[in-house]
C-alpha positions in Angstrom: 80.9 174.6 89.0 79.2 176.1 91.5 78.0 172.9 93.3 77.3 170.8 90.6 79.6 167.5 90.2 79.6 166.4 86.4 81.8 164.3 85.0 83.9 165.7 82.4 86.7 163.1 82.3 88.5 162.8 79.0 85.9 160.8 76.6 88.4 160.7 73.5 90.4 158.4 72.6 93.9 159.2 72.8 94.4 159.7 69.1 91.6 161.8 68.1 93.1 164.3 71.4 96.0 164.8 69.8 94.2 165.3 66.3 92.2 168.0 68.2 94.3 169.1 70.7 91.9 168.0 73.4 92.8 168.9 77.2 90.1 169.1 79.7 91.0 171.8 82.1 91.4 171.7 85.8 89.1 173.3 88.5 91.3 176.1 89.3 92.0 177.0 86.5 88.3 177.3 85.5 88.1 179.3 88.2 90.6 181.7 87.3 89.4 182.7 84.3 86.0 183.3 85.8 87.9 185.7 88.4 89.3 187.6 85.1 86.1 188.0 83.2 83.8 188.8 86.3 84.2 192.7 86.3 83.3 192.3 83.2 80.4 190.3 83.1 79.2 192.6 86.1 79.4 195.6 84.5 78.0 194.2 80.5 75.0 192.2 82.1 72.3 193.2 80.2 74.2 193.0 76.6 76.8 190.9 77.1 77.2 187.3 75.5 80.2 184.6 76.8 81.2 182.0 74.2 83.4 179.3 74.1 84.3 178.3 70.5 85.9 175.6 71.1 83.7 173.8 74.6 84.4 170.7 75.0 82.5 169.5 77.9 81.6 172.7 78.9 83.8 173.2 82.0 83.7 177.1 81.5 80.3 177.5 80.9 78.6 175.4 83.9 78.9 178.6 86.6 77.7 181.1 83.7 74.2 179.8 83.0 73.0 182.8 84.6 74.2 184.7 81.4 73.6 184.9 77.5 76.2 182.2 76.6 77.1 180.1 73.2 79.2 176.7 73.5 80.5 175.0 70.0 82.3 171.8 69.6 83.6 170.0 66.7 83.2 166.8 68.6 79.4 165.0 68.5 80.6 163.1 71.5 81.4 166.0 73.7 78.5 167.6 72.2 75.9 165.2 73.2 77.5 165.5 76.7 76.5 169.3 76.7 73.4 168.8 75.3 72.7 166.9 78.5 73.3 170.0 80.8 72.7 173.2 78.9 70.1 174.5 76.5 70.4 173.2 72.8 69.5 176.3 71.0 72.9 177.0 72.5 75.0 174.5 71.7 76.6 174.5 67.7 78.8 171.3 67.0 80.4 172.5 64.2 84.0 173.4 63.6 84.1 177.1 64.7 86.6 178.4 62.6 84.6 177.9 59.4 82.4 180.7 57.9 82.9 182.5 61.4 80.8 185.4 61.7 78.5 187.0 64.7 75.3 185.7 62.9 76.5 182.4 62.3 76.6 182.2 66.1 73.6 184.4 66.8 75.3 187.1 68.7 74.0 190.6 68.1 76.3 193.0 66.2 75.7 195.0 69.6 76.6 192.8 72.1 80.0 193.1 74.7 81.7 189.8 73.3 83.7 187.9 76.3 85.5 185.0 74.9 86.7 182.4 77.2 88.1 178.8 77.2 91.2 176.5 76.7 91.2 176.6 72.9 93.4 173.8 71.4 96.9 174.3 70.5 99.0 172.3 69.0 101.4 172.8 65.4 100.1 169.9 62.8 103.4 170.8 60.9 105.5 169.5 64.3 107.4 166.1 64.5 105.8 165.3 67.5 103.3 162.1 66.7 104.1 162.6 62.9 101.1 161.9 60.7 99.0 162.0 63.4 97.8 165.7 63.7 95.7 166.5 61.1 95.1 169.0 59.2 93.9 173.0 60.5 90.6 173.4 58.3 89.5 176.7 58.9 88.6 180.0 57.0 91.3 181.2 54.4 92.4 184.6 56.5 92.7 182.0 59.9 95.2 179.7 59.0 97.9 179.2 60.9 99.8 176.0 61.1 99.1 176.4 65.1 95.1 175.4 65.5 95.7 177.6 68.4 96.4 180.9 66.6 93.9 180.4 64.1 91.6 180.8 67.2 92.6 183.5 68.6 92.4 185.2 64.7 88.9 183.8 65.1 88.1 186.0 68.3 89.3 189.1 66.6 87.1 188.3 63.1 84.2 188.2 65.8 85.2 191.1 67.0 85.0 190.3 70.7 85.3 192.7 73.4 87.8 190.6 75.4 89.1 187.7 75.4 89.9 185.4 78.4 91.7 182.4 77.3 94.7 179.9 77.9 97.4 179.2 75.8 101.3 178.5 75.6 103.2 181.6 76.5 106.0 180.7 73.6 102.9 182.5 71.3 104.0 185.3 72.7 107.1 184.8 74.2 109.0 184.0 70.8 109.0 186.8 68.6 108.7 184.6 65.6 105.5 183.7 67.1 104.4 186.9 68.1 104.4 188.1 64.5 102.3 185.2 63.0 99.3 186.7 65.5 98.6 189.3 63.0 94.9 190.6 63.1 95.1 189.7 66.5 98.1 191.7 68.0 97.0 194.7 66.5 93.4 194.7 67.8 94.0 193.6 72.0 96.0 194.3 74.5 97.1 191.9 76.8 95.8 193.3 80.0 97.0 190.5 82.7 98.7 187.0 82.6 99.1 184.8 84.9 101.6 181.5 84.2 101.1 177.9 85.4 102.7 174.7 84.4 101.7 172.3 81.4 102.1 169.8 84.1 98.9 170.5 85.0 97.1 169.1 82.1 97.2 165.0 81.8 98.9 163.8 78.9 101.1 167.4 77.5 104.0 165.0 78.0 107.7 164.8 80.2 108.6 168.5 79.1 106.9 170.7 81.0 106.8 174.5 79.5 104.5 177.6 80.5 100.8 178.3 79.6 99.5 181.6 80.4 95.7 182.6 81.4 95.6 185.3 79.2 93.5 188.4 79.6 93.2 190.6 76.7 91.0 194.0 76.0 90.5 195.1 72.3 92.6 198.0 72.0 92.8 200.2 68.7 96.6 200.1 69.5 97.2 196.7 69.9 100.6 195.3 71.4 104.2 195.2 70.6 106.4 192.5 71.2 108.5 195.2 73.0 105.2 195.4 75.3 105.2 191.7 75.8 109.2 191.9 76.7 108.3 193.9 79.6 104.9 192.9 80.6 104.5 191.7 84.5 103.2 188.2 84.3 102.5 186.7 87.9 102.8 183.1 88.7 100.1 181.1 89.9 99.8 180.1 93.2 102.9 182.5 94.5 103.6 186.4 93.9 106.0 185.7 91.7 106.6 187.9 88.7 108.4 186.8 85.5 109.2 189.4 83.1 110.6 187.9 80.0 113.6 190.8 79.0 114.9 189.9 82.9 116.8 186.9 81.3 119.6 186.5 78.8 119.5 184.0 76.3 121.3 182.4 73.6 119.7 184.4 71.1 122.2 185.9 68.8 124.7 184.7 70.5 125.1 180.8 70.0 123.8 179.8 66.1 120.8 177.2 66.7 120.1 176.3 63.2 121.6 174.4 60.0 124.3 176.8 58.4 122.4 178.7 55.2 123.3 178.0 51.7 127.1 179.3 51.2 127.9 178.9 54.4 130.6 176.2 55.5 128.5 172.5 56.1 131.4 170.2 56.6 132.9 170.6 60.4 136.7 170.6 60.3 136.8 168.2 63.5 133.9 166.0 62.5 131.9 167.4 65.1 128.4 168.7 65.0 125.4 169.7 67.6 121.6 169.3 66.8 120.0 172.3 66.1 117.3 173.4 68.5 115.0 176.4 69.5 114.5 176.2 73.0 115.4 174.9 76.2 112.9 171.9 76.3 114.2 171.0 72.7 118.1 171.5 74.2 116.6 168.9 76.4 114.6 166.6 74.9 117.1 166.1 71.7 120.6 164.5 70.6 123.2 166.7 71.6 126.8 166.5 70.0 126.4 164.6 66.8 129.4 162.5 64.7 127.7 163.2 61.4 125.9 165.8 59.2 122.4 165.0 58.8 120.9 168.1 57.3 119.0 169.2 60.7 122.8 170.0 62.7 125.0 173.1 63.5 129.1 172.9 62.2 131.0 172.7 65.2 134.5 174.4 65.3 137.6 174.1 68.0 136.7 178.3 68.0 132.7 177.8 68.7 133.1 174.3 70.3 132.9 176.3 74.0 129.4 177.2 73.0 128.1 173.9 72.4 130.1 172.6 75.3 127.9 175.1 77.1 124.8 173.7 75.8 125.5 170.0 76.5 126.2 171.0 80.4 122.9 173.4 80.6 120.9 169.9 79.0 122.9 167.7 81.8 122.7 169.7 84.4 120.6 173.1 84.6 117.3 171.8 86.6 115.9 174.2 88.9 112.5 173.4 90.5 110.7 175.7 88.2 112.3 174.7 84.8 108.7 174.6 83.2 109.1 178.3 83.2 112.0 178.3 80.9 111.2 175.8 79.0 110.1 177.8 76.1 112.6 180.5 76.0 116.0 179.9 74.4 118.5 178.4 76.5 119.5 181.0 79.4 122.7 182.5 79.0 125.4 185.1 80.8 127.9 185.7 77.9 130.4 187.1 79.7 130.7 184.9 82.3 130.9 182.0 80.0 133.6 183.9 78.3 135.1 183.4 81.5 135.1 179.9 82.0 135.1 178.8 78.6 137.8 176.0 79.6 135.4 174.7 82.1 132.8 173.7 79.7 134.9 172.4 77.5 136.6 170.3 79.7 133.5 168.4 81.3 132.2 167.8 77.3 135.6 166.1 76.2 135.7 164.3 79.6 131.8 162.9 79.3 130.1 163.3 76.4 130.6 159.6 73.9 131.4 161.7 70.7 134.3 164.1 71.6 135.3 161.6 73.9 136.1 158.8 70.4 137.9 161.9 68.5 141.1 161.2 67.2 143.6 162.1 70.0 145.3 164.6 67.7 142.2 166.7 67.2 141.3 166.5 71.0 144.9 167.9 71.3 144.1 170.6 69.3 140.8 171.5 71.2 142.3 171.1 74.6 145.5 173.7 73.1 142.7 176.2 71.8 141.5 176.3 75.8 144.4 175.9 77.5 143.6 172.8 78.5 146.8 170.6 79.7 146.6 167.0 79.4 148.0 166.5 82.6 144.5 168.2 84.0 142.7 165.5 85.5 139.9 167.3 87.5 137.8 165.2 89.1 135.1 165.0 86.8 132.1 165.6 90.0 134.1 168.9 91.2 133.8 170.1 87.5 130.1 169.5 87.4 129.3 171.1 90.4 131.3 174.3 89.6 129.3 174.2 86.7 126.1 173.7 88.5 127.3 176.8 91.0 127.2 179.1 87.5 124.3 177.7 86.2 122.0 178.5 89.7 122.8 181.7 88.9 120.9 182.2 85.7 117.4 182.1 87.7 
């Protein structure tokens, strides 16, 4: 901040920061988004404006005085803080994705538009603090249950030059969520990305997943999510790169939803798995389930392997960088777990509480399906650590 000490500890309580999707942003990683913009603030000096739509307490702004810059806020508290440190013809407390236009924000139709910040992001339709989000209230052709996206849709209705911001890499890492960034993915590019940990923020909770400081260019080409796929993104603080169609996943290989309407709901060994989409939900949820409860997958002696195979990646796949995975779908090598389908199998009957209270004739059966013989008695540590051995190798 170039010299200047200010305060900017977190002045919200803790439930209006998860109705707003409040997190104040470390040092360095101010810093890096400065790093990304500065050619282009160089080169755009003399018509250039930087705005951060969604401010805060300003951290972004404090070494950019120098330049023609616009904060807003939604919050009068974090407003009257940047009041106290920048000028007040260019602060707007207002919610910025209503009636968003250039002149609302009194930036010239010809000026080079650099957006920059740590916009919020969270999903008010998620389970997560139920009741407690809010609602996204924002211009009709914004939405997005994400606040997140609908700001990023907000940079492209400005028509911003580039854009310079952070947000979680599942927006672009899940294809799903890749497609509901229309207007956007079809205007910028993403031009560099660099990933760090949601540990970094205080209070993003235990399941650490990737955000990316994102650099995009408006591009009348836009971006694929083939192009995403295969774009370089480096890690921060290493020289890491981490290109997402390097790994195999689950994805069209293991079902991780509900069966559809028509398609059999009643498991023929009483035996069921929560349905999830990533790892950190493989994770954070209920694994093998004794019931039905309208949000579980059917489990069959024929795909009971595959489950078997999520249980042990949610015991025991923890590499020092799982926050970089946490987002995908659950790693995978097919073939070799085609391989060792028996192994899998046998550490979920021997550990986990429901297949282990199954009716000994149906545990018979499953244990026949694998070729499994009940005089096996593996000791249950060398099983986990064979499993571990194939389970390094996915990283």
């Amino acid at each position: 901040m170039s010299g200047m000490e200010v305060n900017l500890a977190v002045h919200l309580p803790e439930s209006l920061r998860v109705q707003l999707g409040s997190f104040y942003t470390p040092q360095q990683l101010v810093d890096r988004v400065h790093e990304f913009v500065g050619p282009y603030l160089v080169s755009q000096k003399r018509s250039c404006v930087v705005f951060d739509s969604a401010g805060g307490c300003g951290a972004f702004m404090f070494a950019l005085k120098g330049f023609d810059y616009r904060i807003a806020d939604r919050d009068p508290v974090a407003c009257n803080f940047l009041a106290q440190h920048f000028d007040q013809a260019n602060i707007f407390c207002t919610n910025s994705l209503v009636g968003v236009s250039r002149e609302r924000f009194r930036i010239p139709s010809s000026a080079f538009l650099i957006m920059i910040g740590n916009p919020p992001y969270n999903d008010t339709t998620s389970e997560y603090k139920s009741g407690r989000k809010g609602q996204n209230t924002c211009d009709e052709d914004l939405y997005d249950r994400d606040l997140g996206v609908s700001f990023l849709k907000s940079y492209n209705k400005l028509g911003a030059d580039v854009v310079c911001v952070l947000h979680p890499l599942s927006w672009l890492s899940k294809e799903a969520n890749f497609a509901r960034l229309r207007g956007f993915k079809e205007n910028y590019r993403l031009v560099r990305g660099e990933l760090f940990s949601s540990g970094m923020f205080e209070g993003t909770g235990l399941r650490k997943f990737p955000i990316v400081v994102a650099l995009y260019e408006r591009h009348r080409s836009g971006m694929t999510y083939n192009y995403i796929r295969e774009f370089q993104f480096t890690v921060l603080g290493s020289n890491r790169k981490f290109v997402l169609c390097t790994f195999k996943t689950t994805d069209g290989y293991i079902a991780k939803y509900p069966p559809r309407t028509g398609e059999p709901s009643v498991s023929p060994i009483g035996v069921y798995y929560r349905s999830f989409r990533d790892l950190n939900s493989i994770k954070r949820n209920a694994s093998f389930l004794s019931r039905q409860d309208g949000n579980s997958i059917v489990v069959t002696v024929e795909n009971l392997y595959k489950y078997a195979y999520l249980y042990a990646l949610r015991a025991l796949f923890d590499p020092p960088d799982a926050w970089l995975y946490g987002n995908l779908s659950p790693l995978l090598d097919a073939g070799a777990l085609e391989g060792r389908k028996e192994l899998y199998v046998y550490y979920a009957l021997s550990s986990n509480g429901v297949l282990r209270r199954l009716g000994e004739p149906v545990r018979e059966k499953i244990r026949a399906h694998y070729g499994i013989s009940v005089k096996h008695n593996l000791d249950i540590e060398l099983v986990k650590r064979a499993i571990k051995h194939e389970l390094e190798k996915l990283v």
